[in-house]
MOPAC internal coordinates of N, CA, C and O (Angstrom, degrees):
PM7 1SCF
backbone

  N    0.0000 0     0.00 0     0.00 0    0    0    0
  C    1.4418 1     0.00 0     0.00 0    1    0    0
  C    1.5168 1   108.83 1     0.00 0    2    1    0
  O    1.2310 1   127.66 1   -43.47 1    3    2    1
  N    1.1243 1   102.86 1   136.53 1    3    2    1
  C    1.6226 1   110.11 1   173.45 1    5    3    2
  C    1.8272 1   107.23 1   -69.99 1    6    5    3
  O    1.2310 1   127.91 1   -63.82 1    7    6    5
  N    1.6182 1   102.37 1   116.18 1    7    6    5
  C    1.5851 1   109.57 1   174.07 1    9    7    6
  C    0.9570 1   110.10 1  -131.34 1   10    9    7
  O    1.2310 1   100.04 1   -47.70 1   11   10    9
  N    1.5939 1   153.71 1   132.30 1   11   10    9
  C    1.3174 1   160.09 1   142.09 1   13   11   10
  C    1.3004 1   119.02 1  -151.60 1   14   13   11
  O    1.2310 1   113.77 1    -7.74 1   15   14   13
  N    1.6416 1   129.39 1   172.26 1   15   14   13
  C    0.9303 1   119.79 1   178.05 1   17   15   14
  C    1.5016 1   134.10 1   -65.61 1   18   17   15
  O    1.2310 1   127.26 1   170.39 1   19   18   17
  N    1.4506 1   103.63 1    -9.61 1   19   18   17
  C    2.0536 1   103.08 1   150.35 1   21   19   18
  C    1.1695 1   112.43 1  -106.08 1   22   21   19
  O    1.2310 1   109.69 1  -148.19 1   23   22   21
  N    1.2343 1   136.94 1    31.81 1   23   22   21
  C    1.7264 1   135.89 1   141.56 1   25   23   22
  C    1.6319 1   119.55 1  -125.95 1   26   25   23
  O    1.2310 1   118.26 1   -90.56 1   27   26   25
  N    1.1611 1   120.91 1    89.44 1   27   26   25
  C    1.4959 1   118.53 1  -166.39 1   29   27   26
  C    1.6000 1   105.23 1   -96.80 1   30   29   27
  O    1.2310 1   121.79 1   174.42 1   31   30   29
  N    1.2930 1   114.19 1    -5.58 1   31   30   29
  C    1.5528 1   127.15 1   169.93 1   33   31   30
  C    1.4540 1   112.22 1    -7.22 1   34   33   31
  O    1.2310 1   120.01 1   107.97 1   35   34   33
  N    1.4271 1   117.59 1   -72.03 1   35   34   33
  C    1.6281 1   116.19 1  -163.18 1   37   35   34
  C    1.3704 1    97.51 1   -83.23 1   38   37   35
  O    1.2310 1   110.07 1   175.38 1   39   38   37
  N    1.3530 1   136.24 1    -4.62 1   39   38   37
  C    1.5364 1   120.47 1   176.77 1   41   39   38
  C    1.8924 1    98.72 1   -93.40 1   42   41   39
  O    1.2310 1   117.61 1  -162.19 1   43   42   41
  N    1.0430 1   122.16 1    17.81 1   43   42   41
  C    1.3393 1   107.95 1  -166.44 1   45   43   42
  C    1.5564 1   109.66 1   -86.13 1   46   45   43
  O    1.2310 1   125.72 1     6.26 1   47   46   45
  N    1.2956 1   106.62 1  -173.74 1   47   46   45
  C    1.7631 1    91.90 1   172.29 1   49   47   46
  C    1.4208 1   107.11 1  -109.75 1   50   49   47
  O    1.2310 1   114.79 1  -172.70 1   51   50   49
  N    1.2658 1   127.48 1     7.30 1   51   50   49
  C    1.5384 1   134.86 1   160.13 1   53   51   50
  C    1.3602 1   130.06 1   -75.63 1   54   53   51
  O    1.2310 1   129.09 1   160.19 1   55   54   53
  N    1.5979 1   100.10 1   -19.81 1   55   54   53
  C    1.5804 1   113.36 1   178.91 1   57   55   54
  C    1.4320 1    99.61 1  -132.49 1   58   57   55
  O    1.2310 1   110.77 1  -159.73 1   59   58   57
  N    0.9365 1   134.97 1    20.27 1   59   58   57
  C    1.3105 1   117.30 1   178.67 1   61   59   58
  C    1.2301 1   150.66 1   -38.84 1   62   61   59
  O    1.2310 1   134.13 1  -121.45 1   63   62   61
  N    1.8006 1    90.29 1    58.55 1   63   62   61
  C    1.2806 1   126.49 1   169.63 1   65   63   62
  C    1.6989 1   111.71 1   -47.84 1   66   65   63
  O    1.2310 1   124.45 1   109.15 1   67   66   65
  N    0.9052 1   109.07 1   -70.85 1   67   66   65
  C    1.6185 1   115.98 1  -161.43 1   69   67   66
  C    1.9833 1    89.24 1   -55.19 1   70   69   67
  O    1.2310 1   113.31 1   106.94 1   71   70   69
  N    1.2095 1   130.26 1   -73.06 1   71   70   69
  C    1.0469 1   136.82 1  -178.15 1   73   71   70
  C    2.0360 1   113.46 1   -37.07 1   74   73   71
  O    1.2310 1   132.73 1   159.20 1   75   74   73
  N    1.0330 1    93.00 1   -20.80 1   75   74   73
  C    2.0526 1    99.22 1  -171.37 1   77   75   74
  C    1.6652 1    77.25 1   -89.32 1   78   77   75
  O    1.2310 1   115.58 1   110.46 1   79   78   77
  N    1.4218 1   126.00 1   -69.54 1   79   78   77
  C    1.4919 1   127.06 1   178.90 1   81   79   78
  C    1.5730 1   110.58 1   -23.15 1   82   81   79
  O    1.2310 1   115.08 1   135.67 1   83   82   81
  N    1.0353 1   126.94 1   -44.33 1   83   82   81
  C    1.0602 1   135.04 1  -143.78 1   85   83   82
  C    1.8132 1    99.93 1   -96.05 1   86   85   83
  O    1.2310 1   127.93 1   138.77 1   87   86   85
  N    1.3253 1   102.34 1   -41.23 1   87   86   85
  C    1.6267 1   109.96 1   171.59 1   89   87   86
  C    1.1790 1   139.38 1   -84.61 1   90   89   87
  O    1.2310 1   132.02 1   166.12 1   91   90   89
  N    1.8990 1    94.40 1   -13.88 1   91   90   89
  C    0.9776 1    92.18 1   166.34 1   93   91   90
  C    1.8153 1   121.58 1  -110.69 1   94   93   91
  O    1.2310 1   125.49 1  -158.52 1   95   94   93
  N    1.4969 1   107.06 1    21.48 1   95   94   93
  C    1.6197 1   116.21 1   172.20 1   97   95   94
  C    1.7259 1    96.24 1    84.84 1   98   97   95
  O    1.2310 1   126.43 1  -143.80 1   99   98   97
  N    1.0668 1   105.24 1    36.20 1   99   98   97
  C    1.9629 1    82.62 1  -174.21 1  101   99   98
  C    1.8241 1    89.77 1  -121.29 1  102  101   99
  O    1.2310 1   128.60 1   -21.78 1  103  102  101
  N    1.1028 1   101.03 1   158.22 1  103  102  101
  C    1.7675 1   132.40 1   173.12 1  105  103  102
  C    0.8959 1   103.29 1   -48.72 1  106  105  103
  O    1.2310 1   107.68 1   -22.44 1  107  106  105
  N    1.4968 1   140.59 1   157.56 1  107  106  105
  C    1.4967 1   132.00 1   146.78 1  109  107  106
  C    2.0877 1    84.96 1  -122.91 1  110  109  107
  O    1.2310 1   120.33 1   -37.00 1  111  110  109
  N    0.9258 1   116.98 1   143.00 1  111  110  109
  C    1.1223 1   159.29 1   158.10 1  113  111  110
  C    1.2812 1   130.20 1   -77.37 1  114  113  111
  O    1.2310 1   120.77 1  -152.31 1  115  114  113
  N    1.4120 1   116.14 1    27.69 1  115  114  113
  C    1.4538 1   121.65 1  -174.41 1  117  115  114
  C    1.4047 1   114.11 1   -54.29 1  118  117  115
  O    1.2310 1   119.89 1   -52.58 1  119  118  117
  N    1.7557 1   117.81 1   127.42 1  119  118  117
  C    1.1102 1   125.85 1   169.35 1  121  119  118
  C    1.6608 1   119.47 1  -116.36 1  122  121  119
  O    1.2310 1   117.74 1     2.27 1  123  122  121
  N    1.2130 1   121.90 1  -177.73 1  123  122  121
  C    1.2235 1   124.88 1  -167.67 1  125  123  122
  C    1.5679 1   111.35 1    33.42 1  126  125  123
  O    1.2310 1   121.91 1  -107.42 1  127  126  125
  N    1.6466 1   113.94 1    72.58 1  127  126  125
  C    1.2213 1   124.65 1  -172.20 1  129  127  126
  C    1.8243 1   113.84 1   -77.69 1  130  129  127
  O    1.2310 1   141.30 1   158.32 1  131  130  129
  N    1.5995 1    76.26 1   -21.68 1  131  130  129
  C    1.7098 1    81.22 1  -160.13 1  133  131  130
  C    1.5285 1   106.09 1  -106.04 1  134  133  131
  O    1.2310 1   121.05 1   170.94 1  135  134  133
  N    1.6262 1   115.60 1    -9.06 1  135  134  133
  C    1.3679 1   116.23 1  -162.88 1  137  135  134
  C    1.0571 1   128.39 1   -81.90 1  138  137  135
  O    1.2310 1   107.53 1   -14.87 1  139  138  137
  N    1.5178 1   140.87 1   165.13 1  139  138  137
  C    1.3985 1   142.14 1   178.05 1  141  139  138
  C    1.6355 1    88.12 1   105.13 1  142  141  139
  O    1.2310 1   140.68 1    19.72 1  143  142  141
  N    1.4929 1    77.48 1  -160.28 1  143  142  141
  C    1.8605 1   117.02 1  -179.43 1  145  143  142
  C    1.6670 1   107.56 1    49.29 1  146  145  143
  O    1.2310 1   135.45 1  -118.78 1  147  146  145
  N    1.4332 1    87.71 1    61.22 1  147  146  145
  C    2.0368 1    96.83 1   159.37 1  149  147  146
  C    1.4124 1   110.36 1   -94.28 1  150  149  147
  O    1.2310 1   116.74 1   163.75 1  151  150  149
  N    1.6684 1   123.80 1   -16.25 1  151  150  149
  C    1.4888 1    98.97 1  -154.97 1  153  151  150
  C    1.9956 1    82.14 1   -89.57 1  154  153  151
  O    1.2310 1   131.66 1    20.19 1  155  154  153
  N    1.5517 1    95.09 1  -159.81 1  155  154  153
  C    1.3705 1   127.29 1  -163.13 1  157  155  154
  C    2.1573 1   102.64 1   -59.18 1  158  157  155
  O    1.2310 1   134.38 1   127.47 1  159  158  157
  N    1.7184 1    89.80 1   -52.53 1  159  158  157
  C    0.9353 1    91.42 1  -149.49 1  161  159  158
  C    1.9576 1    95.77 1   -90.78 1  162  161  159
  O    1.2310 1   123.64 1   159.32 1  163  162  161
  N    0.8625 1   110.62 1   -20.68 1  163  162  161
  C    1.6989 1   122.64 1   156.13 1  165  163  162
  C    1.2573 1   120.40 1   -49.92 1  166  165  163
  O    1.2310 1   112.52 1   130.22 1  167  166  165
  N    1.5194 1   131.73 1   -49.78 1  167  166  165
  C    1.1836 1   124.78 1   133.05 1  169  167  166
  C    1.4340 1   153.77 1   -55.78 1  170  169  167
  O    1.2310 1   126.52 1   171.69 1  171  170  169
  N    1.6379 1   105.07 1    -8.31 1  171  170  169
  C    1.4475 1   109.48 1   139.85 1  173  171  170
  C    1.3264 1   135.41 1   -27.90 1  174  173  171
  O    1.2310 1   134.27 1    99.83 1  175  174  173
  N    1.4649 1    90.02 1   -80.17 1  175  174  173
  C    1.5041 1   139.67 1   176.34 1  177  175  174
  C    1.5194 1   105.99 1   -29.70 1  178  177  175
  O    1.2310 1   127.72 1   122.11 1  179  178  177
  N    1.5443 1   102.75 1   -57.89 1  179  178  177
  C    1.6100 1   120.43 1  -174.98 1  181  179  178
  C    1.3900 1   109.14 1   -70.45 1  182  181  179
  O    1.2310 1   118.12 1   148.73 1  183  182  181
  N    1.1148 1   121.18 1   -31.27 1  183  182  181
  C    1.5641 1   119.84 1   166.25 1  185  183  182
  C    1.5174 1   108.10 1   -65.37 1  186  185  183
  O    1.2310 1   122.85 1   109.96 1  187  186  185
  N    0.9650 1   112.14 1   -70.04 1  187  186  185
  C    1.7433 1   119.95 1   168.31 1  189  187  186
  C    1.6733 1   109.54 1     2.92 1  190  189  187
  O    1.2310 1   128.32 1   112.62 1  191  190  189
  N    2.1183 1   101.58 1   -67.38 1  191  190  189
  C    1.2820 1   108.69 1  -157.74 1  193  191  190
  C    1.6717 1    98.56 1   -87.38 1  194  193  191
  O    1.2310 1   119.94 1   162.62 1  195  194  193
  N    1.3422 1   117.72 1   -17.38 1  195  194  193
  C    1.4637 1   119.21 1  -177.83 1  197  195  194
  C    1.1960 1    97.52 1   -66.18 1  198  197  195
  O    1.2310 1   109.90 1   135.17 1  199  198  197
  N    1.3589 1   136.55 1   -44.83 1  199  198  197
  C    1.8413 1   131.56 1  -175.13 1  201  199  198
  C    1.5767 1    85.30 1   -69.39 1  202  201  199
  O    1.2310 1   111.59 1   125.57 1  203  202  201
  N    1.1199 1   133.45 1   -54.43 1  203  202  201
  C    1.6622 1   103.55 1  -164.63 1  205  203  202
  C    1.5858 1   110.67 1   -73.26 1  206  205  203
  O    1.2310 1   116.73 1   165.68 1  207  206  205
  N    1.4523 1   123.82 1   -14.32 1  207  206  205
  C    1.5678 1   126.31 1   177.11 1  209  207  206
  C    1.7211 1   101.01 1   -63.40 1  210  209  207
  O    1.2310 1   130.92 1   133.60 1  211  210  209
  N    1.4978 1    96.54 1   -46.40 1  211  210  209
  C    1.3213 1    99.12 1  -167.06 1  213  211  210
  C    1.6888 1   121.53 1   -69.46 1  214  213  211
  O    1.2310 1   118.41 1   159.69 1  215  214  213
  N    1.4175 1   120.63 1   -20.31 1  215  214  213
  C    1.2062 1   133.65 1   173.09 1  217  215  214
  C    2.0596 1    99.44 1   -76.28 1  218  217  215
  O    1.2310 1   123.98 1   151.79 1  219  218  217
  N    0.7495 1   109.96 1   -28.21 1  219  218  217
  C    1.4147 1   100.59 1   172.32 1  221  219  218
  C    1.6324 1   120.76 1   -87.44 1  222  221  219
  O    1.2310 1   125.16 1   150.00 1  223  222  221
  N    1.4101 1   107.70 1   -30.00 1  223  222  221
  C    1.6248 1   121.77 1   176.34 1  225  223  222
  C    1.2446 1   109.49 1   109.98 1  226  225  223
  O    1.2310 1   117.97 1  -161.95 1  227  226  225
  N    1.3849 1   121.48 1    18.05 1  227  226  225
  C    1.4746 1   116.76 1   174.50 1  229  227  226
  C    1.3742 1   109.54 1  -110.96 1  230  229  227
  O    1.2310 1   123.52 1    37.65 1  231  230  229
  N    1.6139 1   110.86 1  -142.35 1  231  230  229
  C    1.4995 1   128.23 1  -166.59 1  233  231  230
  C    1.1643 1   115.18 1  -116.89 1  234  233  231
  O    1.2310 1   118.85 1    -5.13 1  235  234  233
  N    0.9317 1   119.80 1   174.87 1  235  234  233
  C    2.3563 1   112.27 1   174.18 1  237  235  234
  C    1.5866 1    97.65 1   -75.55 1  238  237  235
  O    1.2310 1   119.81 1   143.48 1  239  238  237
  N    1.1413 1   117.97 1   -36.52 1  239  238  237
  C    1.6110 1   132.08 1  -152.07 1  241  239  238
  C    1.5466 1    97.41 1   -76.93 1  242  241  239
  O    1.2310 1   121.47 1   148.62 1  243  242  241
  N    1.3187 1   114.79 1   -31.38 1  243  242  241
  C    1.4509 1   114.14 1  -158.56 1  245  243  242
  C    1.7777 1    99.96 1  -106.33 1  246  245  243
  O    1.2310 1   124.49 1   155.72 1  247  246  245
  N    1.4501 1   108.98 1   -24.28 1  247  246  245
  C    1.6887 1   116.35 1   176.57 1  249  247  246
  C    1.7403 1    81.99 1   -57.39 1  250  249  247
  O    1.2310 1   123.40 1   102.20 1  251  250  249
  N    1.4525 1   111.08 1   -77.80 1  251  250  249
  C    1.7577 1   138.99 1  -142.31 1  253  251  250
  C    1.5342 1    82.09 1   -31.10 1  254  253  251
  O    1.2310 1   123.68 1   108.97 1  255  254  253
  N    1.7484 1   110.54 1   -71.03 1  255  254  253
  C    1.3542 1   129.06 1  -167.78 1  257  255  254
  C    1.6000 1   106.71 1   -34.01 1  258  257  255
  O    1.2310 1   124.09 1   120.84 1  259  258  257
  N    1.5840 1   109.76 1   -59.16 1  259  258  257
  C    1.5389 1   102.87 1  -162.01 1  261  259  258
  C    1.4123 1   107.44 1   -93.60 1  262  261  259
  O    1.2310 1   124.29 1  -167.86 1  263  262  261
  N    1.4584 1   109.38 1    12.14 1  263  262  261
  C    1.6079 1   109.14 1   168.69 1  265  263  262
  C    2.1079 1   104.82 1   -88.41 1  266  265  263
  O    1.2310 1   126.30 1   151.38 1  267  266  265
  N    1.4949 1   105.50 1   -28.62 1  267  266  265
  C    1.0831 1    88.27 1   164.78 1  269  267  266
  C    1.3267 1   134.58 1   -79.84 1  270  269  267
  O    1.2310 1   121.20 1   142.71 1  271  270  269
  N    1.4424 1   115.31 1   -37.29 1  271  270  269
  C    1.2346 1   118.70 1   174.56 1  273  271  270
  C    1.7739 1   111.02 1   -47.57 1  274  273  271
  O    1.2310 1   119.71 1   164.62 1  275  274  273
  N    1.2300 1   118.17 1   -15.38 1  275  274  273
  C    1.7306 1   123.54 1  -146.92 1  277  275  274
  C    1.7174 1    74.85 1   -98.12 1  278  277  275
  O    1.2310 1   117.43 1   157.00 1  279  278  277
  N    1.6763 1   122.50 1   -23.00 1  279  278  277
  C    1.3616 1    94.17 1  -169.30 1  281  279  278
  C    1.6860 1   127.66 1   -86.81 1  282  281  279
  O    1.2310 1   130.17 1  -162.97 1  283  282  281
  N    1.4562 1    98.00 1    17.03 1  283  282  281
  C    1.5080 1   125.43 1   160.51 1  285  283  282
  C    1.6789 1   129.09 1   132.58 1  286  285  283
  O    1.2310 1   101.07 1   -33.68 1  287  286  285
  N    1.2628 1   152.04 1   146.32 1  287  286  285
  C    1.0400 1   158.52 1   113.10 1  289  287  286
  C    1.5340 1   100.70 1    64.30 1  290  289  287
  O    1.2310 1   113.57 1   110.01 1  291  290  289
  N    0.9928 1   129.77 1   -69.99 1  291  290  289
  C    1.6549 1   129.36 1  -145.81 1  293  291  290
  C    1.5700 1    91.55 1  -107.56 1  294  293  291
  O    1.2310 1   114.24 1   178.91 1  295  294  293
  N    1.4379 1   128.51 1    -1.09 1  295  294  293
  C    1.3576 1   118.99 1  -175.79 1  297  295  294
  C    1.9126 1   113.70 1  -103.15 1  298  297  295
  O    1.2310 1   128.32 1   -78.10 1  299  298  297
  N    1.4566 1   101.58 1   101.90 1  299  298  297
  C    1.3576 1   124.23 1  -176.05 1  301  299  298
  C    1.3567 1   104.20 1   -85.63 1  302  301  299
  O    1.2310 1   106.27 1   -87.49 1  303  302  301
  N    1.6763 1   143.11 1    92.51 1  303  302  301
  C    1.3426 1   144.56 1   143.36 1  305  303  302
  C    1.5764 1   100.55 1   -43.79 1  306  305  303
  O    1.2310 1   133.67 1   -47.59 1  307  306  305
  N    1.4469 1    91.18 1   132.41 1  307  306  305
  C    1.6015 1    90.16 1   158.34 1  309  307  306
  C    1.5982 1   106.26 1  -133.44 1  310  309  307
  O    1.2310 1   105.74 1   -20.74 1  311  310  309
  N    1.3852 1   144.05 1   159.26 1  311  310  309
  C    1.0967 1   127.11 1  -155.84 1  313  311  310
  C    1.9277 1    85.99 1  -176.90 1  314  313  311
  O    1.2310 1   124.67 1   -52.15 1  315  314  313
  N    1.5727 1   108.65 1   127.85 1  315  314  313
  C    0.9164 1   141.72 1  -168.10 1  317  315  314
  C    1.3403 1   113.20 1   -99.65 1  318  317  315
  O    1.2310 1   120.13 1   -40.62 1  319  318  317
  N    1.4668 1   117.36 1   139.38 1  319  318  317
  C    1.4993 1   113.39 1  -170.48 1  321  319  318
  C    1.8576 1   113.06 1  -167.58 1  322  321  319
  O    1.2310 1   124.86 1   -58.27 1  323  322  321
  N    1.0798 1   108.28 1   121.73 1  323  322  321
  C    1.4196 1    97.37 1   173.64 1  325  323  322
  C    1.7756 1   132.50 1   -77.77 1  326  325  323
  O    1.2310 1   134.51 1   135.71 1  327  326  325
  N    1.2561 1    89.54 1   -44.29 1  327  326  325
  C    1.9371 1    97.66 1   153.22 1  329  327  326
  C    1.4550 1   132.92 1   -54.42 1  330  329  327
  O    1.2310 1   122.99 1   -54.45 1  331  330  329
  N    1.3242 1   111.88 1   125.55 1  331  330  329
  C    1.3708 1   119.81 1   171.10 1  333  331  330
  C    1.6028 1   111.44 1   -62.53 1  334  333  331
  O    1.2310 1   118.33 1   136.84 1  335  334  333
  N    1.1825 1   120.79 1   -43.16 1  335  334  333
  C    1.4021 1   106.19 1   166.17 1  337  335  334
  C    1.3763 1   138.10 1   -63.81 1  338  337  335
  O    1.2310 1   124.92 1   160.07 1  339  338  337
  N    1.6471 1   108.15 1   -19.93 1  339  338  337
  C    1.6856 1   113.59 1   174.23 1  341  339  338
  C    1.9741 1    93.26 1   -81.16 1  342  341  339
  O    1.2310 1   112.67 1   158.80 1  343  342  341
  N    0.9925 1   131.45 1   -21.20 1  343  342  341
  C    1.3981 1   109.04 1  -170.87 1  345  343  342
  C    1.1398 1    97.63 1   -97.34 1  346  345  343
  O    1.2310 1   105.48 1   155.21 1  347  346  345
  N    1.4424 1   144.50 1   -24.79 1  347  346  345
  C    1.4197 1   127.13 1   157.80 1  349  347  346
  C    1.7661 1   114.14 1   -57.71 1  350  349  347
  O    1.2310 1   122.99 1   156.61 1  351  350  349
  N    1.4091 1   111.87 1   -23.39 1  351  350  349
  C    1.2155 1    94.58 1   160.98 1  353  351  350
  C    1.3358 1   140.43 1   -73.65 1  354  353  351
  O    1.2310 1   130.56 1   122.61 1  355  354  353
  N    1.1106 1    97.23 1   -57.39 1  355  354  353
  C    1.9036 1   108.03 1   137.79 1  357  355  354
  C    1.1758 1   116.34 1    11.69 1  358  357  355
  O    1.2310 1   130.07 1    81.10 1  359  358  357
  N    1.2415 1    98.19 1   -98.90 1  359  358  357
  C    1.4223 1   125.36 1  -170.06 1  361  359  358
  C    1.4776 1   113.31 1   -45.34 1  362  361  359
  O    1.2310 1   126.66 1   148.24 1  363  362  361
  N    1.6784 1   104.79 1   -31.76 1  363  362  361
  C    1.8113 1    99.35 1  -169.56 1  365  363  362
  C    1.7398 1    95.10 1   -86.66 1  366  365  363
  O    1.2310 1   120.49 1  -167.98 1  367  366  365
  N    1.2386 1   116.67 1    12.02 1  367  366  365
  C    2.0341 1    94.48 1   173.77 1  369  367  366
  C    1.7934 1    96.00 1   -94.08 1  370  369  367
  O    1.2310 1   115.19 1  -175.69 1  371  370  369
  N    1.8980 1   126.74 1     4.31 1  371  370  369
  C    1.4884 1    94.52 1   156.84 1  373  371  370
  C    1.5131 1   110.85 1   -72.23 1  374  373  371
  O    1.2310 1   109.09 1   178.05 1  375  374  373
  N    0.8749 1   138.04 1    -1.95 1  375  374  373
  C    1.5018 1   135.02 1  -130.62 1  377  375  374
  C    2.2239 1    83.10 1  -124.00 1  378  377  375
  O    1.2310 1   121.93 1   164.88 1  379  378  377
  N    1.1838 1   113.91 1   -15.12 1  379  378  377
  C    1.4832 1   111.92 1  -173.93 1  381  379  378
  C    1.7567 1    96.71 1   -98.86 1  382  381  379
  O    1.2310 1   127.32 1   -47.87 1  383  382  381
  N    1.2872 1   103.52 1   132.13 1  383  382  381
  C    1.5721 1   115.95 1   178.61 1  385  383  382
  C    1.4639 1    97.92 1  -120.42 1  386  385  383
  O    1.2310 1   121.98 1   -80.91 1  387  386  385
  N    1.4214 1   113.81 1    99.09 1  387  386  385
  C    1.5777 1   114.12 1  -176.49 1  389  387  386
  C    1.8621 1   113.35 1   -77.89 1  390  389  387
  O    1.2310 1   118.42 1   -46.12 1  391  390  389
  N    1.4082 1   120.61 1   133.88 1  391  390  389
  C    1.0878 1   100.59 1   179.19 1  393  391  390
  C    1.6355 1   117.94 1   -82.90 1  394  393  391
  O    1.2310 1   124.70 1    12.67 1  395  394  393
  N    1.5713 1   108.58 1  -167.33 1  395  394  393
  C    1.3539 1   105.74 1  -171.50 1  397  395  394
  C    1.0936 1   101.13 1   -59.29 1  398  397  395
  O    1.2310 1   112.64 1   119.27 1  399  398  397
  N    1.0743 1   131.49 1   -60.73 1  399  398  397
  C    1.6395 1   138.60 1  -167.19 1  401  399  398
  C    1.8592 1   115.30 1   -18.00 1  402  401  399
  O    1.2310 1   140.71 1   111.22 1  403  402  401
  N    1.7666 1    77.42 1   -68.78 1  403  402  401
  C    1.7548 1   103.40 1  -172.83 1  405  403  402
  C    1.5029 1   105.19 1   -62.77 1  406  405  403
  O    1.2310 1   118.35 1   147.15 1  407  406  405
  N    1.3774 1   120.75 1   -32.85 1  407  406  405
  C    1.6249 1   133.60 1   168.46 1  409  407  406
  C    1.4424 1   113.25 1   -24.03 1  410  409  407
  O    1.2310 1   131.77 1   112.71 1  411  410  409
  N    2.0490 1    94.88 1   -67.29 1  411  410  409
  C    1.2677 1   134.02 1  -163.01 1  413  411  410
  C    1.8102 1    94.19 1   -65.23 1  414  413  411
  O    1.2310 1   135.64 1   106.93 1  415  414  413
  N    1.2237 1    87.34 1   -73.07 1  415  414  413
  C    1.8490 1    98.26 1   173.83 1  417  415  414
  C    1.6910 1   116.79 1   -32.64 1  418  417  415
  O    1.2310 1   112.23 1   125.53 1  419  418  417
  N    1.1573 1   132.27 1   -54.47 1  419  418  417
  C    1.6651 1   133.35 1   168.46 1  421  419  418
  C    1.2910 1   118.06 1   -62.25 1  422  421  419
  O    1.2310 1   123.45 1   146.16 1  423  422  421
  N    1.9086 1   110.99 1   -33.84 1  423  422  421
  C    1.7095 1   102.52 1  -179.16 1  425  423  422
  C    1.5845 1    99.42 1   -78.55 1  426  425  423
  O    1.2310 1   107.16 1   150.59 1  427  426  425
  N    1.2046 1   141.52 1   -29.41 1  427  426  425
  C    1.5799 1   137.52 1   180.00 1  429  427  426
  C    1.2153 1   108.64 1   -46.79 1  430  429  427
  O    1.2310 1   123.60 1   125.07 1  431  430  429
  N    1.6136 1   110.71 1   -54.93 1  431  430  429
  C    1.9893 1   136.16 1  -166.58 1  433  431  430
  C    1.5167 1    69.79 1   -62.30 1  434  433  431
  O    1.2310 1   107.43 1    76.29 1  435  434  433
  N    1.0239 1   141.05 1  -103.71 1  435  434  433
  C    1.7153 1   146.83 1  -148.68 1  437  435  434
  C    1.3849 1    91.31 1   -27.52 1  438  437  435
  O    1.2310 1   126.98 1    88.23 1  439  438  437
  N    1.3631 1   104.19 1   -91.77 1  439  438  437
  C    1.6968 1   120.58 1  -148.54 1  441  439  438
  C    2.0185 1    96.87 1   -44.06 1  442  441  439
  O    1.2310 1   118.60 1   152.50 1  443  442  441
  N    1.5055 1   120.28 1   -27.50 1  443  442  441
  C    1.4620 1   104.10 1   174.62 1  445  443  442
  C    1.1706 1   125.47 1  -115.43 1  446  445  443
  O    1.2310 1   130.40 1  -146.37 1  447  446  445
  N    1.8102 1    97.55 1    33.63 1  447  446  445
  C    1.6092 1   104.43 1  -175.84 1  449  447  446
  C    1.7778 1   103.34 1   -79.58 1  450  449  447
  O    1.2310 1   135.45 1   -39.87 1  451  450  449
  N    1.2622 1    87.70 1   140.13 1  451  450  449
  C    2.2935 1    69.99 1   165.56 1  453  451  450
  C    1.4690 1   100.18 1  -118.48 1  454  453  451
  O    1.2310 1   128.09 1  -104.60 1  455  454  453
  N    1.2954 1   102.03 1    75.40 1  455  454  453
  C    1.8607 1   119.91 1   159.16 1  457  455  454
  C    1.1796 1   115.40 1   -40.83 1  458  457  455
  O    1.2310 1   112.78 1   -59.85 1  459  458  457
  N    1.7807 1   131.24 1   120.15 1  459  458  457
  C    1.3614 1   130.03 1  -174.57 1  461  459  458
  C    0.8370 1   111.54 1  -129.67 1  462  461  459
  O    1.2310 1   115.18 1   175.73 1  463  462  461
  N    1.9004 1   126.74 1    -4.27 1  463  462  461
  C    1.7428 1   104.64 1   178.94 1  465  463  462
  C    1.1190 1   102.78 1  -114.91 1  466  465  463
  O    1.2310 1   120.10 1   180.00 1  467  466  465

């Protein structure tokens, strides 16, 4: 299922996809972790989480990543890349343990993003 912070679809309460996942023990498989946010206001947004990447010392890519993983257990990002340097980046948001704060801080950026593409 497509999950990130410009597709909140299966966490909604209209599909409560992510939540049926959740009851019933199954994986979610989130793909296109990193994708979207070309228009104006999508790149807002992305600045938004880059000041909070950057208060920790990372990247937007590696916050986004370990903000999903942070949203529990059964949620597998997978995220595609042809560069050896974006998948070493990748790779370092298992290695980021966001605290509550920064948690709190990314679900706000979400919940008042107005994501359009």
């Amino acid at each position: 299922m497509e999950y990130s912070p410009f597709s909140l679809q299966i966490d909604s309460s209209q599909f409560k996809l992510l939540k049926t996942a959740r009851k019933l023990s199954v994986a979610v498989v989130a793909y296109s972790p990193l994708g979207r946010g070309e228009s104006p206001k999508d790149l807002a947004f992305m600045d938004k989480i880059q000041d909070i990447a950057n208060a920790e010392g990372g990247t937007a890519s590696q916050l986004t990543l370990a903000w999903l993983l942070a949203q529990g257990d059964e949620i597998f990002p997978i995220s595609t890349t042809t560069r050896p340097e974006r998948l070493v980046e990748n790779l370092a948001s298992c290695m980021v343990e966001l605290s509550d704060d920064e948690k709190i801080a990314v679900s706000k950026e979400v919940e008042h993003a107005e994501v359009i593409s």
